[in-house]
C-alpha positions, 0 to 999 in steps of 0.5 A: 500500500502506498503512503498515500493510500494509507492517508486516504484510509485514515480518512475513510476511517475518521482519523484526519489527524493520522491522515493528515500526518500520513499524506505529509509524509507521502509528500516529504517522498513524492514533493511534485507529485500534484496528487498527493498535495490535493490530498492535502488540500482535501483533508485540510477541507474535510477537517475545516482548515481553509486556511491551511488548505489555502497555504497548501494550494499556493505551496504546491502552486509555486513549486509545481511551476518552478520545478516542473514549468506547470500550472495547477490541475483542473481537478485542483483548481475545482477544489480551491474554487469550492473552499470557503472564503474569508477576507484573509484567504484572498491573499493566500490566493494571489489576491481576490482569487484572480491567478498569476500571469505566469499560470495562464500560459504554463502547461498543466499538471496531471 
């Protein structure tokens, strides 16, 4: 089984917390792996940390197109999209949610 595989079964199970720690790990393994940080993201979600589901959209933005030229998945744009907002969180998006210039003209991740 891999790691993040047994993140999403701490989920399944109600142990966001091991989850959480679980799919932490799996990225420290896998850092460009866009999967592993929406899994992130949406565990952050399901345990109602929208701000720090939102530091780990914009973390996983930045080093995605710095490491491998490539923009956010549509799966991962449809997830920030759907998280709550608050006043705070438009900065952690780049301001008002709007995407950078860069990010409208790289590929996008898988």
């Amino acid at each position: 089984m891999a790691i993040a595989d047994l993140a999403r079964a701490f989920a399944a199970d109600g142990d966001l917390d091991s989850a959480v720690l679980t799919a932490y790990r799996a990225l420290a393994l896998q850092p460009l792996r866009e999967s592993t940080h929406r899994l992130l993201v949406e565990l952050h979600v399901a345990a109602g940390d929208y701000g720090e589901a939102l530091r780990r959209y914009r973390c996983s933005r930045v080093l995605l197109a710095a490491e491998l030229g490539v923009r956010p998945s549509p799966r991962m744009v449809a997830l920030v999209r759907g998280i709550p907002r608050q006043r705070s969180s438009a900065v952690l998006l780049g301001g008002g949610g709007a995407a950078p210039a860069w990010e409208s003209r790289s590929p996008v991740a898988t």
